[in-house]
C-alpha positions in Angstrom: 209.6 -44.3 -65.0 210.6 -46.5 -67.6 208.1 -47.5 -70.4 209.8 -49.5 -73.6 207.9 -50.7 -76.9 205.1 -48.3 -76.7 204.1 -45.4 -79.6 204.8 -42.0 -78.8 201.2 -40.8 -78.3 200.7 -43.9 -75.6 203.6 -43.6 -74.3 203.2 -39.4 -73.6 199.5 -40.5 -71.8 201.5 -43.2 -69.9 203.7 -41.0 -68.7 200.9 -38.2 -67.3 198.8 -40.9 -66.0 201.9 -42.3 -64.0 202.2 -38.5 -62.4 198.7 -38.4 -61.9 198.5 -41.2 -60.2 201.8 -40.0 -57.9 200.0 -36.5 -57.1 199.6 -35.2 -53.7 195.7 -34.9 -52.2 196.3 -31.1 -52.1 197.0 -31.1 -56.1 194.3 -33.3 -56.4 191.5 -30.8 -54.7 193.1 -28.3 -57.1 192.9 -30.0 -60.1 189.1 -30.6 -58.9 188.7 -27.4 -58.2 189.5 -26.2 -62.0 187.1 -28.8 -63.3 184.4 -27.3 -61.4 185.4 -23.8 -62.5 185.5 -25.1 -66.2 182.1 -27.2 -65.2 180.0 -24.8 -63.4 182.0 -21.1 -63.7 184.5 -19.3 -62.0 182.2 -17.7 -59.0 181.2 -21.3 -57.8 184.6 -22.7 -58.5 185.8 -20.0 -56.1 183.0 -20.8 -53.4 183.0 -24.6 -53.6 187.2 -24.5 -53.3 186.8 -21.8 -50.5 189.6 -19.7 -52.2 189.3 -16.4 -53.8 189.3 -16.0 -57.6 192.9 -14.4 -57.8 194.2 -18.1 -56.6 192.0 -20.0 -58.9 194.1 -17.9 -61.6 197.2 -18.7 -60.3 196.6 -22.8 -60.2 195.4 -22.3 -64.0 198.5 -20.6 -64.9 200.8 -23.0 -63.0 198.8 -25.8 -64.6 199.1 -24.6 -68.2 202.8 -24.1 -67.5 204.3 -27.1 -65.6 201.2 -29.9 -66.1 199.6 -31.8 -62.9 203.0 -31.0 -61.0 202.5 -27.5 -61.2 199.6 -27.9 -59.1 201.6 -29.3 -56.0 201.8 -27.5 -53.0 205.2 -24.9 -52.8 207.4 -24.2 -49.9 206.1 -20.8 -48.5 209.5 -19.9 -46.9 210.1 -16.0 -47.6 213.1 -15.4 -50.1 215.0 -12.8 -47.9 215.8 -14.3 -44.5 217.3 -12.0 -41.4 220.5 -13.6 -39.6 221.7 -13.0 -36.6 223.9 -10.3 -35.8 225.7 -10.8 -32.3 229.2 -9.5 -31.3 232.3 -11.3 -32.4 233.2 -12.2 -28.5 230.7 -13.4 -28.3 230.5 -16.0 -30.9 234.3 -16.5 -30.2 233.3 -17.4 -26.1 230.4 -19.8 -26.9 232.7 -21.2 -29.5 235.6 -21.6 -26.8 233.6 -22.8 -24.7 232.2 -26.0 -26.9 235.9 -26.5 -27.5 236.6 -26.6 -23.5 234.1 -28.5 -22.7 233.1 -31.2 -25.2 229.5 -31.1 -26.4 227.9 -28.8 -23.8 224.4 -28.2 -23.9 222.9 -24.5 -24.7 221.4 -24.5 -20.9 224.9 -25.0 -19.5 226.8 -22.7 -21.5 224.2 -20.1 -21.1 225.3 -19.0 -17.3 228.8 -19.2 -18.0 228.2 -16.8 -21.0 226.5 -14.3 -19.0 229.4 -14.3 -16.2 231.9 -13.2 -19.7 228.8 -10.9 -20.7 228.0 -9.4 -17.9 232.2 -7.7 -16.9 231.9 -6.4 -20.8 228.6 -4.5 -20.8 227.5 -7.0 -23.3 224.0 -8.4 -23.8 223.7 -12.0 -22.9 221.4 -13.8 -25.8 219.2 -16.1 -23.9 219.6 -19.8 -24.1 217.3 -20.4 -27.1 219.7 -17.9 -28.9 222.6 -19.9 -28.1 221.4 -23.1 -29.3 220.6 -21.2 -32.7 224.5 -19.6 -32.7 225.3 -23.1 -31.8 223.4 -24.7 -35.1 224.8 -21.4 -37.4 228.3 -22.2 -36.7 227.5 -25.9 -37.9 227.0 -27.8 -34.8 230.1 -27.1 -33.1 230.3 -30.9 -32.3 233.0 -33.0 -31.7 234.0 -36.6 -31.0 237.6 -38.8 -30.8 238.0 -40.7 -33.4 237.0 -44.4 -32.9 239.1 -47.5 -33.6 238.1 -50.6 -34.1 239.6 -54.0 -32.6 242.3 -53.9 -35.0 243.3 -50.2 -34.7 242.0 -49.4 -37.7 239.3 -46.3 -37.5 235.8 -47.3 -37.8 233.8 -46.5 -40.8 231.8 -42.9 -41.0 227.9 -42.5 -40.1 225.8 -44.1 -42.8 223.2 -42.4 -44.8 219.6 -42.5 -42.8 216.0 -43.3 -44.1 215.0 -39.3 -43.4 212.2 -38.9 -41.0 208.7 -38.9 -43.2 210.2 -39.7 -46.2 207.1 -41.2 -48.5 208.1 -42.6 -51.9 205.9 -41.7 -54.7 207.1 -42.6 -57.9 207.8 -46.5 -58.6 210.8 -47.7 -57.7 212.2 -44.3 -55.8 213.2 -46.7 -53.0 213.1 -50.4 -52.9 212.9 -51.8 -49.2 215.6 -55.0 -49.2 215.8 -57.5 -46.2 217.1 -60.8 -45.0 214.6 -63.2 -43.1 216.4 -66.1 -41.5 214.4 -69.6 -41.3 215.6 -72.7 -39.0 214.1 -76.3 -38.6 215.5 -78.9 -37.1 218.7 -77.7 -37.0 219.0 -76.7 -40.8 219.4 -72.9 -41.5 217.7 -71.0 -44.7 217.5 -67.3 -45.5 215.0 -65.8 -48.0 216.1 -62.5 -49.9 213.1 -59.8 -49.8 212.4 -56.9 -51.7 209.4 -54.5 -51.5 208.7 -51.2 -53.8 207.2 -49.1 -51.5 205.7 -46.8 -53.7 203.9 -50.0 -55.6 203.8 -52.0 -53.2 205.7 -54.7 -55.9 207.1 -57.7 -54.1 210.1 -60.0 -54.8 211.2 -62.8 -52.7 213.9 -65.5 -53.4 215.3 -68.3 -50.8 219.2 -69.3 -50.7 221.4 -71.7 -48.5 222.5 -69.0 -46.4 222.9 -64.8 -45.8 225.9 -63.3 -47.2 227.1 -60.4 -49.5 227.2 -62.8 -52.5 223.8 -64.2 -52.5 222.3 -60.5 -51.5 224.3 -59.3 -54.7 222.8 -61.7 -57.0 219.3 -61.5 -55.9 219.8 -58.0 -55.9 221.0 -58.1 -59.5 218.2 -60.2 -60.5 215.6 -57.8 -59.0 216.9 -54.9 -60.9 216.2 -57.0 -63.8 212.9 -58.5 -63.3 211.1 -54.9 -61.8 209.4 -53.1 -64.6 210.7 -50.1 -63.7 214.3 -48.6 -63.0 215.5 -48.2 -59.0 216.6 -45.2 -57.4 217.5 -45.7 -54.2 217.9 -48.9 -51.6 216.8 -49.4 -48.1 218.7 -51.9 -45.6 219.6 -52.6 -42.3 223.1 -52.8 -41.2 223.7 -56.7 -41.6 226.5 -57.9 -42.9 225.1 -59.4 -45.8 224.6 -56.1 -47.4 228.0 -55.3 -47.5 231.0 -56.3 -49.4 229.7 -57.5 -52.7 226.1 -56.0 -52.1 227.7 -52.4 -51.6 229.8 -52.8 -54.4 226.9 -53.9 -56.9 225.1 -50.9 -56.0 227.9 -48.1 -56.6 228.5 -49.4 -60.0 225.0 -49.4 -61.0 224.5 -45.7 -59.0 221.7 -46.7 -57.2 221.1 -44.4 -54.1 222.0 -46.3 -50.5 219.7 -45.8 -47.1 220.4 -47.8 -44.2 217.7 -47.8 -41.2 218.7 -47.0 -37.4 219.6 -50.1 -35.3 217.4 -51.8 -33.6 214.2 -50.1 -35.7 212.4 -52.7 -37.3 209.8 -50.3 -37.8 211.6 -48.3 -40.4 211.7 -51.0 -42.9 208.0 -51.9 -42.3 206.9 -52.5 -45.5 208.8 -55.8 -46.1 208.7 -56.6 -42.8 204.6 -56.7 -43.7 206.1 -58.9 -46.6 207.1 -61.3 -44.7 204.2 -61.7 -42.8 202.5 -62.4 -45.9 205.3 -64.8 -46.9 204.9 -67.0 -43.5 201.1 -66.8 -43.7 200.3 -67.6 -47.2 203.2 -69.0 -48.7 206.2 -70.7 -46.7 204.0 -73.4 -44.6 202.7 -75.0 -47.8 206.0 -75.8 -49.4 208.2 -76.3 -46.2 209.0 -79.7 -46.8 210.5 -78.0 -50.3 212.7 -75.3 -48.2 214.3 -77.7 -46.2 215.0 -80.0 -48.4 218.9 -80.4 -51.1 219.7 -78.2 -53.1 217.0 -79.2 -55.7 214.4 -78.7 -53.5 215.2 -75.2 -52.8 215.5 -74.7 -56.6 211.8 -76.1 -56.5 210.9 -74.3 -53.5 212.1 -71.0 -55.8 210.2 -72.3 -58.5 207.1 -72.2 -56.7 207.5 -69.1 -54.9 207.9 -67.3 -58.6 204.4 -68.2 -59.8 203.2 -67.2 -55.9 204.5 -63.7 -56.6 202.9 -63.4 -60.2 199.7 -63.9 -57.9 201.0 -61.8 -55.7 201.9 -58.3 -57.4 199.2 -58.9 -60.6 196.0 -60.1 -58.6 196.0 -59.8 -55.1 194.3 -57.6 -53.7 196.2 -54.7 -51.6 194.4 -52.8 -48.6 196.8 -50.2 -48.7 196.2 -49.9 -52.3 192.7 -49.7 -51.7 192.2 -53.2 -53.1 194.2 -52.7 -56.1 197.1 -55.0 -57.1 200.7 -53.6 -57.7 201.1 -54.2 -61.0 197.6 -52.8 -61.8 198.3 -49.5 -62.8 201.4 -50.1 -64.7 201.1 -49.5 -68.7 200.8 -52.8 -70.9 204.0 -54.0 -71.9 205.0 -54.9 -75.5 204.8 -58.3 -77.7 208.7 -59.8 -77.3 209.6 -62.8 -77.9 210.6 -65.0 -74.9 214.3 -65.3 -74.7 215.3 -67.7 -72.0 219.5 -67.4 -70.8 221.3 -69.8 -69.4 222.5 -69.7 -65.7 225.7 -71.7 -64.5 224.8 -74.9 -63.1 226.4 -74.7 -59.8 223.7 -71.8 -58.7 220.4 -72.5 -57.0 219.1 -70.4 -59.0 219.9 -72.3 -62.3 217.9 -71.8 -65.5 216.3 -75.0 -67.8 216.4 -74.8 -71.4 212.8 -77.0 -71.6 210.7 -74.4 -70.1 210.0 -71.0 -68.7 208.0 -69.1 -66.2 207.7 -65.5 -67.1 207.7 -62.9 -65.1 204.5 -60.5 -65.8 206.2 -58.2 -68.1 208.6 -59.9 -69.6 206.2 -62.6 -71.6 203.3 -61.6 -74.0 200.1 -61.7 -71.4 196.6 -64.3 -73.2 193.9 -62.3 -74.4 191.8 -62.6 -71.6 194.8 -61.0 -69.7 195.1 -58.2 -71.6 193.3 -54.8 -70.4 191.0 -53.1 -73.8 192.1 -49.9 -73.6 190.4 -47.6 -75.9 191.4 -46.2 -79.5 194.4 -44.0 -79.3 192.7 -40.2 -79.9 194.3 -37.8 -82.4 197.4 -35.6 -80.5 198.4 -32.5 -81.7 201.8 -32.1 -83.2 202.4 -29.7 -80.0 200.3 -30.8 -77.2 199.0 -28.7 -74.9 197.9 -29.3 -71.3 194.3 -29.7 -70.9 191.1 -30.3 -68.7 188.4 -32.7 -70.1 184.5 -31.8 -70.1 182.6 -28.4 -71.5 184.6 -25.4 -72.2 181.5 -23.2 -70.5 184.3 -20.1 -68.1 187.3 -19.7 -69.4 189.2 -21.9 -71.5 191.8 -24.2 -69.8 193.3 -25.8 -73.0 193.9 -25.0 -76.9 190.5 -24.8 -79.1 190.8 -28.4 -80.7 190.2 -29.5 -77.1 189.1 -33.4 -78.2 185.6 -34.8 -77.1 183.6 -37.8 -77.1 180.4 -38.1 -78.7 179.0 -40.5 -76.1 179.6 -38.4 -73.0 179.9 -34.6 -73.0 182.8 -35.1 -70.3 185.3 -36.3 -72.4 188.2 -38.3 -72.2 191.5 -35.9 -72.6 195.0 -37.3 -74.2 196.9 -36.2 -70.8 194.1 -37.9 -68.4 192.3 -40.8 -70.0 188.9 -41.7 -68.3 189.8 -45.4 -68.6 192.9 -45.9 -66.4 193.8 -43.1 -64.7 190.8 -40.5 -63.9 190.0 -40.4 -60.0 186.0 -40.7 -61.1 186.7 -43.4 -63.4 186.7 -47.2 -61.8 190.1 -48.0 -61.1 190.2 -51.9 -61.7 190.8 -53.4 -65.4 188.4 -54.2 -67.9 188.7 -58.0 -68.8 187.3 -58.7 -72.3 183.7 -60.1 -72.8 183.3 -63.7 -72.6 182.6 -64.5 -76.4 186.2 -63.5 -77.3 187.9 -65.1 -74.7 188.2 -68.3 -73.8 185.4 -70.4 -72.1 188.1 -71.5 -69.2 191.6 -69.9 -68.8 194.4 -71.3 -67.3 197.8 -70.6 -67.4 199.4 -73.8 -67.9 203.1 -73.6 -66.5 205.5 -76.7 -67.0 206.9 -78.2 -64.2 210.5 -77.6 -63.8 214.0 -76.5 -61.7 214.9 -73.4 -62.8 215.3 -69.6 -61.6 212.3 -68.2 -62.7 213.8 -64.4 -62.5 216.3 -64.6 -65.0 213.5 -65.2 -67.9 214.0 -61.7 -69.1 213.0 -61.0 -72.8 
């Protein structure tokens, strides 16, 4: 995760919120169950967790030595692993035997095994065994080569979205797709992009689908996300080859594609969409389908949509929280607007702007009060808040608050990222804020994505 602009003490407490936040539920019972040993001792800690004491030890070391991602759960696989040992024949028979006959299954190859077994006083390994001889020896799996129309041979298998894969830090993969919209016989295609660790849309409209316009909205949503992208989801279309492909090896960004004919795969911006044609597209679609200028409108009014959309609206599967909710505040920069050539849709005007949430200083009555930055020690330490009654968890200066005897820790502050703390921002009281705010936005045709500071 990226975090620019802020002092080192925020930006450390930014940085272990952000992990907390991205913690399994099995680190988070730990981590609870340490509280309640430093709360209430270390026999009720033991009985409330239902572990013995010897574990509770071993989460507090683990803890004191990695942070909150000590705490998450390690593969239990032993370190000393017995192979097989079967005869060289017959290794060399099932081998010339997947070689004979292309791609036989273990069931078939097993009886003609045991008739080469059975002359040779061997043991047959039953067909279970085979399939695992089978995997050893790396698959043992062959196919012709495939050509394509014009002889040439056809590309290799593409990298697959792995089978439970669940993003957890912010921007680990971004979910990119192409949805296609006709009316009376005119043709438009709206570029989509959904974080789906965040939940963070992005949306833009074009003329058409093809690897240049999928490169350039690609390029301007690596530079309108607040944080940095690891990895891209597609499909197999077209459009997110040639130019797309080539944008993303030369910024080494990770590439996924999702099996054909899945649609599930990609389901978060699929969901996206829905959204799009529910609350969005029906109200401007004179705008869509309309020149050139209108689509540059039709952009221009989908960017103030999204800063609705990823800073206030609610989220279900973020338990009513909005994406951009539990990001840290971003610095005071001035607004520096660039120019795009005039030939793109996506064109910027000199006479105005519309920011993007980050890249613009938010109003007062925007901002969230976070409290005064507490005193870190030069070496910081990991640490539990509330009593130090059992053992102690972190160094002696452990910090407290004279209002509550739980008190708020540099690593885990109580405001915006403990689990008991209320998870939606504090707006400032009325009497310093203004009596109505508005965010008054020029009107204007421009790309509001490129307004980064």
């Amino acid at each position: 995760m990226r975090i620019v602009g802020l002092s080192w003490r925020w930006r450390q407490v930014a940085i272990l919120g952000a992990r907390f936040e991205a913690m399994s539920e099995e680190a988070r019972r730990r981590l609870e169950a340490l509280r309640f040993w430093q709360e209430f001792g270390l026999a009720a800690a033991a009985a409330h967790a239902g572990r013995c004491e010897r574990t509770l030890y071993a989460w507090r070391a683990r803890f004191r030595q990695a942070g909150p991602g000590g705490l998450e759960p390690r593969s239990r696989r032993p370190h000393r692993v017995p192979k097989r040992n079967w005869p060289g024949p017959i290794t060399a028979e099932i081998r010339r035997l997947r070689e004979a006959h292309p791609n036989l299954g273990k069931a078939k190859i097993h009886p003609l095994l045991r008739r080469f077994c059975e002359p040779r006083g061997l043991k047959c390994p039953s067909v279970a065994t085979i399939g695992r001889l089978i995997a050893d020896a790396g698959g043992l799996r062959t196919a012709p080569v495939r050509l394509d129309s014009r002889g040439r041979r056809k590309r290799p298998r593409k990298p697959r979205k792995p089978k439970g894969m669940k993003p957890l830090r912010p921007g680990e993969l971004l979910a990119v797709d192409t949805m296609i919209l006709l009316d009376t016989g005119i043709r438009r295609s709206a570029f989509s992009a959904v974080d789906i660790a965040t939940r963070t849309g992005f949306a833009v409209a074009a003329p058409f689908a093809s690897s240049r316009w999928s490169a350039d909205f690609l390029r301007i949503a690596l530079d309108v996300l607040p944080f940095r992208v690891e990895a891209v989801l597609s499909d197999n279309g077209s459009e997110f080859e040639g130019r797309f492909r080539q944008l993303v090896r030369s910024r080494r960004i990770g590439r996924l594609y999702t099996y054909p004919r899945c649609p599930r795969i990609n389901a978060h911006v699929e969901r996206f969409h829905r959204s799009l044609k529910d609350e969005f597209i029906p109200f401007h679609h004179d705008l869509l389908f309309a020149d050139a200028d209108g689509l540059t409108h039709f952009n221009h009014q989908l960017a103030r949509w999204l800063i609705w959309y990823n800073r206030d609206r609610p989220h279900a599967s973020l338990h009513g929280r909005a994406p951009l909710s539990f990001l840290p505040d971003p610095p005071r920069r001035p607004a520096v607007i660039p120019r795009a050539p005039p030939t793109s849709i996506l064109a910027a005007a000199p006479d105005c702007y519309i920011p993007w949430t980050h890249t613009q200083p938010r109003p007062d009555w925007l901002r969230l009060r976070l409290p005064d930055p507490l005193p870190i020690p030069s070496a910081p330490r990991w640490s539990l808040p509330g009593k130090t009654r059992g053992p102690p968890l972190g160094p002696p200066q452990t910090l407290r608050s004279r209002s509550s005897p739980l008190a708020p820790s540099p690593v885990f502050p109580t405001t915006a990222f403990s689990p008991r703390a209320s998870t939606k921002p504090t707006l400032a009281p009325p009497s310093q804020t203004r009596s109505e705010p508005t965010l008054n936005i020029p009107d204007c045709q421009m790309s509001w994505a490129r307004t980064r500071g």
